[in-house]
N, C-alpha and C positions, 0 to 999 in steps of 0.2 A: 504494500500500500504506500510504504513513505519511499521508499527507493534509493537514491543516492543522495546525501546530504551535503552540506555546506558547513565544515566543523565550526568553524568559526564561528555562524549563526547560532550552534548549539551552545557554543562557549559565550555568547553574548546573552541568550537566553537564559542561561544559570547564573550568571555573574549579575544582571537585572533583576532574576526573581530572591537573589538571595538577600535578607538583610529587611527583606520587607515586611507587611505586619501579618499578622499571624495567619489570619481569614481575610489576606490580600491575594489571592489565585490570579496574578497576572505579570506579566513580564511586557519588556519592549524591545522588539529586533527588528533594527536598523529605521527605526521611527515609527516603528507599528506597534500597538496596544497587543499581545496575545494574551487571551484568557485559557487555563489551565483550572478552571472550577470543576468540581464533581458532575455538576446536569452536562455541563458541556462536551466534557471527555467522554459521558455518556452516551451525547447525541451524536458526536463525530463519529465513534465506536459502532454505534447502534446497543448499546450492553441496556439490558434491561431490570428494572430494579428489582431489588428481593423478592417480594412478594409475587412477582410472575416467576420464579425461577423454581423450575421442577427441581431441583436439587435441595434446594430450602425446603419446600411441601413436602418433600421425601423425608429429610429428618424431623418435621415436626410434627408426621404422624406413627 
């Protein structure tokens, strides 16, 4: 899905998210805002939450 990368972006992207506030989920690379929040990583992903996940319904019957 991600393919070949650009280390440096990655290295700007951690060097930007670090240091920031706790339940701040966003970084800047190369003057763009990126959000790394739960719902988002979610939606880009497709993962779907707890409660639809047959794995979860399997242990909690």
């Amino acid at each position: 899905m991600i393919g070949d990368c650009n280390i440096s972006w990655v290295e700007e992207f951690y060097a930007n998210a670090l240091g920031c506030a706790l339940y701040d989920y966003t970084s800047t690379v190369r003057g763009k805002t990126i959000s790394y929040a739960p719902d988002v990583v979610d939606a880009v992903f497709g993962f779907r939450h707890a409660e639809y996940c047959w794995a979860s319904q399997q242990r909690a019957s």
